[in-house]
C-alpha positions in Angstrom: 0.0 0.0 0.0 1.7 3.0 -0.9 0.9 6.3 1.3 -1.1 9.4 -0.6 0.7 12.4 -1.4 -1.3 15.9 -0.6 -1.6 18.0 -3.4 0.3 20.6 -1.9 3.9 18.6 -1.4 3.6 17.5 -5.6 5.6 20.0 -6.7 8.9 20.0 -9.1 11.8 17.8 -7.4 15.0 20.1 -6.7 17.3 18.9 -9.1 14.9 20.2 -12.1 14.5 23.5 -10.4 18.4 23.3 -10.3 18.6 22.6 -13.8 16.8 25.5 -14.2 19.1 28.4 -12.4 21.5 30.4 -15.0 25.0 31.8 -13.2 25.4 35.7 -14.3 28.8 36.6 -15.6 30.0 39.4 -13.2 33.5 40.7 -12.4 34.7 39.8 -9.0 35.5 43.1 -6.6 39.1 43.9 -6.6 39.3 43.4 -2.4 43.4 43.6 -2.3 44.9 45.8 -4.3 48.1 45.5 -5.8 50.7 47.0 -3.7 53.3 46.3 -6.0 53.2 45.2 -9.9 53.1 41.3 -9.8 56.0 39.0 -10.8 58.9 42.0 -8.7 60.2 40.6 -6.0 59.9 42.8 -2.2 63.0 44.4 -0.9 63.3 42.3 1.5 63.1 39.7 -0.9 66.2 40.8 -3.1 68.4 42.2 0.2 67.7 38.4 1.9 71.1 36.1 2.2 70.9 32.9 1.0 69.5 30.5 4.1 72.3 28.5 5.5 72.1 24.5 5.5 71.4 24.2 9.4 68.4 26.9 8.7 67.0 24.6 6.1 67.7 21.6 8.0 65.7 23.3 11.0 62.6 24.1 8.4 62.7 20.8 7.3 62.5 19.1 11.4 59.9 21.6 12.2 57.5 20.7 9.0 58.4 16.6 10.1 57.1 17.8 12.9 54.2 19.8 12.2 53.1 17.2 9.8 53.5 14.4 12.4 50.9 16.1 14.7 48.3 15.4 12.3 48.1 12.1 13.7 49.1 9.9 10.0 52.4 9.3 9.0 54.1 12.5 7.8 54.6 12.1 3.8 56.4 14.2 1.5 53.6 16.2 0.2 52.5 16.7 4.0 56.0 17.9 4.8 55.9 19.9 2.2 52.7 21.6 2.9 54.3 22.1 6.4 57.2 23.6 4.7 55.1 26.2 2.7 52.9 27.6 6.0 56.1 27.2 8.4 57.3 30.1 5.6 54.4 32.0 5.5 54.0 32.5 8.6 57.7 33.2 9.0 57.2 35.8 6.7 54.2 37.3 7.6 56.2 37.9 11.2 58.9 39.2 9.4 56.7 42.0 7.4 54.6 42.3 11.2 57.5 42.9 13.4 59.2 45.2 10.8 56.0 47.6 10.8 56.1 47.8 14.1 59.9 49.5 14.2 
C-alpha cells in the first residue's frame, strides 16, 4: 500500500529546479589591491642572504614535525605543505615585526 501524497507537497523535485538556475557573468571586486606590480620581488626579498644549511635543516624538522601532529604518517607532500605555511608564517612575522619599528 503505498501512502497518498497531498496535493500541496507534488511540486517540481529540486534537481529540475536546479537545472533550471542560470549563473550571471559578473567581475569579481578587486578586495586587495596590488601594492606592488606582480612578478617584482619585495626588498626584502632581493636584500635576503641565501639561508644557511642548518636553517634549512631546521625548516625541514619543524615541518616533520608539524606534519606528524596530524596524527598519520608524515609524507612528503604533507612535509611539504608544512614547509610552505612554516614560511608564511615566517614571513608574515617578518613584514609584522618590521612595521612595528
Amino acid at each position: 500500500m503505498t501512502p497518498e501524497i497531498p496535493d500541496e507537497q507534488k511540486e517540481e523535485p529540486p534537481t529540475r529546479r536546479m537545472s533550471q538556475l542560470r549563473l550571471k557573468d559578473t567581475v569579481p571586486p578587486n578586495s586587495l589591491p596590488c601594492r606592488r606590480p606582480p612578478g617584482r620581488p619585495a626588498c626584502a626579498t632581493q636584500q635576503a642572504s641565501i639561508p644557511t644549511w642548518g636553517q634549512i635543516k631546521m625548516l625541514c624538522h619543524q615541518a616533520q614535525g608539524v606534519a606528524s601532529l596530524q596524527g598519520s604518517p608524515a609524507s612528503p607532500e604533507r612535509v611539504f605543505i608544512a614547509l610552505l605555511a612554516l614560511l608564511s608564517c615566517q614571513n608574515s612575522l617578518t613584514e609584522h615585526s618590521e612595521a612595528r619599528d
